[in-house]
Backbone as ProteinMPNN parsed JSONL, in Angstrom:
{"seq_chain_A": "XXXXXXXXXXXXXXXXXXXXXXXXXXXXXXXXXXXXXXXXXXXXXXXXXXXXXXXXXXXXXXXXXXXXXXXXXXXXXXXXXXXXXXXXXXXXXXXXXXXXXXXXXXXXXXXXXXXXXXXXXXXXXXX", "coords_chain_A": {"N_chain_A": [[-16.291, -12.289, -9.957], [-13.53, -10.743, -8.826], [-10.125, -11.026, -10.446], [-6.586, -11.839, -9.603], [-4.872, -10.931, -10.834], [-6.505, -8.687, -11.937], [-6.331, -6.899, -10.235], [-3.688, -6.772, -9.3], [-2.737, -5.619, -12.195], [-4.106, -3.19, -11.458], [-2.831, -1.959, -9.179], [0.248, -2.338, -10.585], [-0.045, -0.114, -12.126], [-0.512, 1.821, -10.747], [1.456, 2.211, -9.911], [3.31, 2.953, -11.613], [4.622, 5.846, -13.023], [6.35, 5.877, -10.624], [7.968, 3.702, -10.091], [10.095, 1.437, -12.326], [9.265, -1.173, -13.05], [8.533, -3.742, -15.542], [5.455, -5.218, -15.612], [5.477, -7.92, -15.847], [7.503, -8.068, -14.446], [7.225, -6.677, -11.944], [4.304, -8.835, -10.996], [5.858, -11.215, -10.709], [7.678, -10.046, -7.965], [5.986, -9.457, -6.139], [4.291, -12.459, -5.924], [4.013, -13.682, -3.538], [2.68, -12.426, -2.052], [-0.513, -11.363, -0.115], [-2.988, -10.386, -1.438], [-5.695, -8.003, -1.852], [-8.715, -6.535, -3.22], [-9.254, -3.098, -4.25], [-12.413, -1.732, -4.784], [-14.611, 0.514, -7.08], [-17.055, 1.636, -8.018], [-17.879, -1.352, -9.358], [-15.492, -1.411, -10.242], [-12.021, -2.411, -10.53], [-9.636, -0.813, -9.231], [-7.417, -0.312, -8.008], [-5.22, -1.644, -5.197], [-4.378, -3.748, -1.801], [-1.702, -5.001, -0.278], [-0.223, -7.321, 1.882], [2.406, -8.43, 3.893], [3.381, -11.101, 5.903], [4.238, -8.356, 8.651], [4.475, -6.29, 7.2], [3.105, -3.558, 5.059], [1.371, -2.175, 1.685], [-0.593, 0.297, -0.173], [-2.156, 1.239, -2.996], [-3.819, 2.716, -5.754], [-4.931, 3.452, -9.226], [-3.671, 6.18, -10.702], [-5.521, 8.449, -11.539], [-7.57, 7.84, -9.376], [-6.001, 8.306, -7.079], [-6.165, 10.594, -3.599], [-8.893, 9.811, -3.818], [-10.248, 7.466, -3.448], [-8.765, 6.051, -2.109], [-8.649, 5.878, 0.474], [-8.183, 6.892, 4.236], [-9.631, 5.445, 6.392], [-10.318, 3.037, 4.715], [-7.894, 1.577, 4.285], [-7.243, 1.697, 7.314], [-8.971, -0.721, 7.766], [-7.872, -2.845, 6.751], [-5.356, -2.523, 7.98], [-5.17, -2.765, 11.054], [-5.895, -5.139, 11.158], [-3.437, -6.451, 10.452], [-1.968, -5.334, 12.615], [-3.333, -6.589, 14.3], [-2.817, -9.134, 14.112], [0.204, -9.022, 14.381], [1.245, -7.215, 15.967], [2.356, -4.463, 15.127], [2.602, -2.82, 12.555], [4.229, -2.254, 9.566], [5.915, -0.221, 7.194], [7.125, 1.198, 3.316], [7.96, 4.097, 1.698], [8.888, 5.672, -1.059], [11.619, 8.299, -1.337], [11.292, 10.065, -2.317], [8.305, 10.544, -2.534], [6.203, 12.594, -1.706], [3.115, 13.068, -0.996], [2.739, 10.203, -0.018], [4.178, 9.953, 2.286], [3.178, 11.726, 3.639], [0.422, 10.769, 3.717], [0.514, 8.139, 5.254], [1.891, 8.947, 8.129], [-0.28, 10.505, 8.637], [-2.005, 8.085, 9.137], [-0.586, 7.162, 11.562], [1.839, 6.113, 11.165], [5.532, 6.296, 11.96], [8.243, 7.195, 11.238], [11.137, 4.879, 11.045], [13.773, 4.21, 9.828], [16.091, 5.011, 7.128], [17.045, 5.266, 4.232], [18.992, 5.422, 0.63], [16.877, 5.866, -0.761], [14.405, 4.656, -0.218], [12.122, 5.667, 2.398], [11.841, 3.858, 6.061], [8.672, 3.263, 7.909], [7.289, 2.633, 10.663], [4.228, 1.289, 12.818], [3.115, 1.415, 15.553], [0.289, 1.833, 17.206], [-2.349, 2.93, 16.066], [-4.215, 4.538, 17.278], [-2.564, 7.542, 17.143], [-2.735, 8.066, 15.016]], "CA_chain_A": [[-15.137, -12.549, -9.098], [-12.128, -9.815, -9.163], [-9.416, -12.123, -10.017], [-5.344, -11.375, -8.549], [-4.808, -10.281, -12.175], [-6.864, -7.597, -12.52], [-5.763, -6.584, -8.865], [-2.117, -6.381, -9.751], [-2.791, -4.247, -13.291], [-4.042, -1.745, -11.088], [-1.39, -2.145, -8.311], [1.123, -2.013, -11.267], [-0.541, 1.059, -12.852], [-0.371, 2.655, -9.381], [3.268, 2.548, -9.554], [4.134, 2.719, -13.167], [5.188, 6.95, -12.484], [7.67, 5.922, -9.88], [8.725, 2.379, -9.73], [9.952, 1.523, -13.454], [9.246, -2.765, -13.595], [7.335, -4.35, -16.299], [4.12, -5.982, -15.3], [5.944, -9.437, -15.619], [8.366, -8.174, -13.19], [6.432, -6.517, -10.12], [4.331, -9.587, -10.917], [6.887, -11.682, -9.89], [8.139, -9.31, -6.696], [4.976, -9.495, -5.278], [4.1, -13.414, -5.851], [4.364, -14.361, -2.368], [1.913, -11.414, -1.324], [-1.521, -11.467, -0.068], [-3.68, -8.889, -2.209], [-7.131, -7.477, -1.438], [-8.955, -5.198, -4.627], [-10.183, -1.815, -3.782], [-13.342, -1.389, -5.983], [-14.99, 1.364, -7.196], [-18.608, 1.56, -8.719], [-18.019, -2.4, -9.935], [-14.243, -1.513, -11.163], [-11.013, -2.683, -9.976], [-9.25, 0.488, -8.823], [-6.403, -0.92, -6.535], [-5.289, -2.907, -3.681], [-3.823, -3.539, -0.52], [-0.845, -5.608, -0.206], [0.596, -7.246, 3.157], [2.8, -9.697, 3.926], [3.718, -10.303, 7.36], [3.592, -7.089, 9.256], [4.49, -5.028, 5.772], [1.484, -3.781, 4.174], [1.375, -1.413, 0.947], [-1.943, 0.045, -0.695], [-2.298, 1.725, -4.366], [-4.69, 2.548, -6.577], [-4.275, 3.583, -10.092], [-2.898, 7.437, -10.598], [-6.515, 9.203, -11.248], [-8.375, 7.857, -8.133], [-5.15, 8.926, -5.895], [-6.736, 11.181, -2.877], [-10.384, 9.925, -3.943], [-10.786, 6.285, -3.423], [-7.549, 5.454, -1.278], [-9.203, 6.789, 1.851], [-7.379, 5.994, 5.829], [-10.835, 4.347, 6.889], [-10.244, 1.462, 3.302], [-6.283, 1.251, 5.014], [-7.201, 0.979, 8.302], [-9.655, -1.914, 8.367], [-6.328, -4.022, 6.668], [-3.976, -2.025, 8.923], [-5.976, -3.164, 11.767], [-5.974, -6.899, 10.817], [-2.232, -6.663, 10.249], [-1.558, -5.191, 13.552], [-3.544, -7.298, 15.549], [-1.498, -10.146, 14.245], [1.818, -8.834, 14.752], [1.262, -6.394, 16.856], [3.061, -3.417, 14.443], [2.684, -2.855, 10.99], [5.394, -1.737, 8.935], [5.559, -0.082, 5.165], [8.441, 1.755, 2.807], [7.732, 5.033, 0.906], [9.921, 6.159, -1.835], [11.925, 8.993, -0.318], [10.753, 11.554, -2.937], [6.514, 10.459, -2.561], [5.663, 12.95, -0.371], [1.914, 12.386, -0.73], [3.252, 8.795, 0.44], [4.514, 10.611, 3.508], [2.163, 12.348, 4.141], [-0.628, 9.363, 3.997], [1.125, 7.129, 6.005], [2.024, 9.386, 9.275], [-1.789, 10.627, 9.537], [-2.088, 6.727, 9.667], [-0.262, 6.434, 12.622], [3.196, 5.33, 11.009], [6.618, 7.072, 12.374], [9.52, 6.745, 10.816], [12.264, 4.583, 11.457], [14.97, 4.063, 9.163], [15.674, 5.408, 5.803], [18.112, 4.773, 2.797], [18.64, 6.645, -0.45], [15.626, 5.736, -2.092], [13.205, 4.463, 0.446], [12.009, 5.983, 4.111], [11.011, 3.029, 6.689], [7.752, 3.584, 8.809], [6.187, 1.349, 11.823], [2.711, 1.229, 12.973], [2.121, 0.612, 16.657], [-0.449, 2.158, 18.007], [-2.988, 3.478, 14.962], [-4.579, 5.967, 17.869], [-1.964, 8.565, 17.01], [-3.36, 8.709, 13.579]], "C_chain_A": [[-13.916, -11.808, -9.65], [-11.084, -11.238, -9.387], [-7.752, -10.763, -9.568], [-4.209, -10.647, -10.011], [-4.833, -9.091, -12.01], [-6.364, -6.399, -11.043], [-4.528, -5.597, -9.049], [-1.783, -5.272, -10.759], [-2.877, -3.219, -11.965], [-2.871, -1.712, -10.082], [-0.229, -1.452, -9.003], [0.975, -0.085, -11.828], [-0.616, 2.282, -11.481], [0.979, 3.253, -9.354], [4.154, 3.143, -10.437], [4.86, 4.27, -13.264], [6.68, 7.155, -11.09], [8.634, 4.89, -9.759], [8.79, 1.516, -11.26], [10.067, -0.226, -13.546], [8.168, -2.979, -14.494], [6.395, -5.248, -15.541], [4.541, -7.321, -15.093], [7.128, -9.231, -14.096], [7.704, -7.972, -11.661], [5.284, -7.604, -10.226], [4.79, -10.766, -9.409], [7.48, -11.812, -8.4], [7.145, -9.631, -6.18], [4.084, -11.129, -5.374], [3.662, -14.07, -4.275], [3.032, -13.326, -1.506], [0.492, -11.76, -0.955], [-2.204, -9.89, -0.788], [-5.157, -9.069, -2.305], [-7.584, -6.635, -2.408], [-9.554, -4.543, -3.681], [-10.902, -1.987, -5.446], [-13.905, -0.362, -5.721], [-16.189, 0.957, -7.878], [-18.249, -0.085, -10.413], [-16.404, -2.506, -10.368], [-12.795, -1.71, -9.953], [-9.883, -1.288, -9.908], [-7.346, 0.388, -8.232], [-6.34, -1.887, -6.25], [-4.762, -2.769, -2.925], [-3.142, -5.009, -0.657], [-0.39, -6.066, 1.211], [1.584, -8.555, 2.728], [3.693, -10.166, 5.144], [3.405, -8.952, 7.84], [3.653, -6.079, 7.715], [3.021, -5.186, 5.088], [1.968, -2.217, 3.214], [-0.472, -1.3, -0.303], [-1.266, 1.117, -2.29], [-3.499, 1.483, -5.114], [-4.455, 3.471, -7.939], [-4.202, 5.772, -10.303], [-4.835, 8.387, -10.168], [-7.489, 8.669, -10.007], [-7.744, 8.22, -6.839], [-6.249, 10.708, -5.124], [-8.32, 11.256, -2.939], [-10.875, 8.787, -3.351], [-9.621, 6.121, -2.567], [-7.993, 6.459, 0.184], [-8.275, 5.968, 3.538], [-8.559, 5.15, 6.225], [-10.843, 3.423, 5.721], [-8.893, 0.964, 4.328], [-6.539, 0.903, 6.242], [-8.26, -0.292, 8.742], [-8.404, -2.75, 7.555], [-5.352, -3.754, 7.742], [-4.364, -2.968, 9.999], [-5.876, -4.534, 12.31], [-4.645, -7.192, 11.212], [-1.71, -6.36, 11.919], [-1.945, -6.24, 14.746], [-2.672, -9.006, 15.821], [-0.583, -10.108, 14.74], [1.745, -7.735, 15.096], [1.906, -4.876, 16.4], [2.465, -3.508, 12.979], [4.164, -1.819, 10.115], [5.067, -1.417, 7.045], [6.964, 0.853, 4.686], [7.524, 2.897, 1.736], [8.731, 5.421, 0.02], [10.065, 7.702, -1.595], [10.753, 10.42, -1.535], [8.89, 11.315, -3.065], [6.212, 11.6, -1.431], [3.978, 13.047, 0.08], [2.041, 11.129, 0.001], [3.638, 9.115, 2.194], [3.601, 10.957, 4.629], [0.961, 11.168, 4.65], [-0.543, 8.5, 5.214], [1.546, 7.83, 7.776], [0.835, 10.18, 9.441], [-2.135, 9.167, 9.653], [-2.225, 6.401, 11.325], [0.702, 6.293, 12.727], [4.254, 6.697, 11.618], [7.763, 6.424, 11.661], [10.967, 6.411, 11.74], [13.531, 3.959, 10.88], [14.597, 4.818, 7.76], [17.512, 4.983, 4.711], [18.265, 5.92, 1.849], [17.828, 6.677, -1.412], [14.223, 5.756, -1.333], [13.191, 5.127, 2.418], [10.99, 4.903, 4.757], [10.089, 3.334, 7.379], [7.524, 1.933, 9.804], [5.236, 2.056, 12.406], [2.766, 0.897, 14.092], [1.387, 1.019, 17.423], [-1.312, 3.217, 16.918], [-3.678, 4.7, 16.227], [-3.984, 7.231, 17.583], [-2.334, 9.03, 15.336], [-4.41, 9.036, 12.552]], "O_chain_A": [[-13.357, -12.129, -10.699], [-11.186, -12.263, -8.713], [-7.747, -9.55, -9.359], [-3.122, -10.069, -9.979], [-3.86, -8.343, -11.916], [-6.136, -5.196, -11.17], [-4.369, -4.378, -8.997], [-1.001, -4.339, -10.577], [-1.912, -2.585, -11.537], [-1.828, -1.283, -10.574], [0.312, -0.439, -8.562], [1.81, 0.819, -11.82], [-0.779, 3.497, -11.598], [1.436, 4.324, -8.952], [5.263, 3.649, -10.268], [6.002, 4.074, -13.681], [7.498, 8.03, -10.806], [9.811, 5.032, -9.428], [7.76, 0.913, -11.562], [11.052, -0.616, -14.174], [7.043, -2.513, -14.314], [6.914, -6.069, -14.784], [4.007, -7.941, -14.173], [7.4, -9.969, -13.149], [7.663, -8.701, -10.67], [4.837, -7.501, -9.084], [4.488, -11.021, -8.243], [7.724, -12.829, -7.752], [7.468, -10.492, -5.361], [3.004, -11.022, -4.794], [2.897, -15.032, -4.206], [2.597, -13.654, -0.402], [0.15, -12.715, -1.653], [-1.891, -8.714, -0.605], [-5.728, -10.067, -2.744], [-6.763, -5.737, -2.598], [-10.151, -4.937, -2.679], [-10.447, -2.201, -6.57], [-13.972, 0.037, -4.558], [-16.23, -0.193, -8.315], [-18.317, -0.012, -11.64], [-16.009, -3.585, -10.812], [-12.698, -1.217, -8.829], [-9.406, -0.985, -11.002], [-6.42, 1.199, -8.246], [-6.947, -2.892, -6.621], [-4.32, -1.624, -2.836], [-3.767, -6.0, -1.034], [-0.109, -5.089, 1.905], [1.578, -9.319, 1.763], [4.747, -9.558, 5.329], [2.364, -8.41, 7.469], [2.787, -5.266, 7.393], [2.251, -6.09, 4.764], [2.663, -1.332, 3.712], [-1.14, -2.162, -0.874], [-0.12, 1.539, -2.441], [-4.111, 0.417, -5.176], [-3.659, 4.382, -7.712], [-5.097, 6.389, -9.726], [-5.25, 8.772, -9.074], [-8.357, 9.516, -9.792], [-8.356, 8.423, -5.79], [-6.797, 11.58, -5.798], [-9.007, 12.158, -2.461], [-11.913, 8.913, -2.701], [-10.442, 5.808, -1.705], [-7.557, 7.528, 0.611], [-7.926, 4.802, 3.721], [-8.282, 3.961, 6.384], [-11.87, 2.768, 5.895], [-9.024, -0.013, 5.066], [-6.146, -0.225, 6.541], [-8.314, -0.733, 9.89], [-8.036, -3.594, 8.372], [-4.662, -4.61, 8.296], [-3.864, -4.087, 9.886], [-5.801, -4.943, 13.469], [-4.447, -7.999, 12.12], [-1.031, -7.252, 12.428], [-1.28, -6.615, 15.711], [-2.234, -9.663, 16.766], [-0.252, -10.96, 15.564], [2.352, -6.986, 14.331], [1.974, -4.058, 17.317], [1.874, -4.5, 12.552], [4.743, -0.784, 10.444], [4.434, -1.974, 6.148], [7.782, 1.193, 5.541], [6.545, 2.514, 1.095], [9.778, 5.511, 0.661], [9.069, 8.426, -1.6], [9.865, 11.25, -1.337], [8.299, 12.097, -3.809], [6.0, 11.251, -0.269], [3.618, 13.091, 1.256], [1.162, 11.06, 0.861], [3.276, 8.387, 3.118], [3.38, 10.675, 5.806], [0.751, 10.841, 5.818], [-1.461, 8.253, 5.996], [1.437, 6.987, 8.666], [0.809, 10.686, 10.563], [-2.81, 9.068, 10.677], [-3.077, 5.875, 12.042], [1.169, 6.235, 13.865], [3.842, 7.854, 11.706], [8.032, 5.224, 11.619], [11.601, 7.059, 12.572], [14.233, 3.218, 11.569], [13.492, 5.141, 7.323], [18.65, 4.533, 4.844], [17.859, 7.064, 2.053], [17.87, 7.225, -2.513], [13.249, 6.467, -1.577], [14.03, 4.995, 3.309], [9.811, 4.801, 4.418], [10.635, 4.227, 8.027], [7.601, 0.723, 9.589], [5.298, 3.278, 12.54], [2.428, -0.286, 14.12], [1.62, 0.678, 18.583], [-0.913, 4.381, 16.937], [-3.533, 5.871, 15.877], [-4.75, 8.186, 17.718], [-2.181, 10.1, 14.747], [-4.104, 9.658, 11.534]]}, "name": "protein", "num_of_chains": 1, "seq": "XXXXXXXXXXXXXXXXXXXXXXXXXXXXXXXXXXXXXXXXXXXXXXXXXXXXXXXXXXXXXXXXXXXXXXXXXXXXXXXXXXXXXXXXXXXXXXXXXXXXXXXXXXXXXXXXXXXXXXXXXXXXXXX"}
């Protein structure tokens, strides 16, 4: 049984290159979250994050463009949309792999800041 632990390491270890919180902190931030492991040949790799319509996936730096595939994302996307009818996620402006990922999805952007660019999800056919 993966536990929400070993989940999170990788989650954290996904991020640890752009988003600078200690393990006790994004922790914390993400308490309230529902989290799903991506596995790999028995190993905890990732996950997929939602919470309400927001959903965010990661997996740890060396399986980026191997194991984080759009067919793993869209059976959560999927879920998320049919709930609430959209899905929504935030990229950090300078990811452009992140960019990129996320508008062959489906997502379009609709707001942005000076750190993060907003996307929404409604209609995964376009991606």
């Amino acid at each position: 049984m993966v536990t929400r632990q070993e989940v999170l390491s990788a989650l954290h270890a996904s991020l640890a290159d752009r988003f600078a919180v200690d393990f006790q902190q994004f922790a914390a931030m993400v308490c309230d979250w529902d989290i799903e492991p991506i596995i790999v040949d028995g190993r905890v790799v990732g996950g997929v994050m939602t919470r309400g319509d927001e959903i965010h996936v990661g997996v740890i730096p060396e399986g980026r463009r191997r194991w984080l595939t759009r067919s793993l994302v869209r059976k959560t996307l999927g879920h998320v949309m049919n709930r609430y009818g959209r899905a929504t996620t935030k990229v950090m402006r300078d990811n452009a792999a992140g960019h990129q990922f996320v508008t062959r999805l489906g997502f379009r952007k609709c707001a942005e800041d000076a750190d993060l660019v907003y996307y929404v999800c409604k209609d995964m056919s376009n991606g």
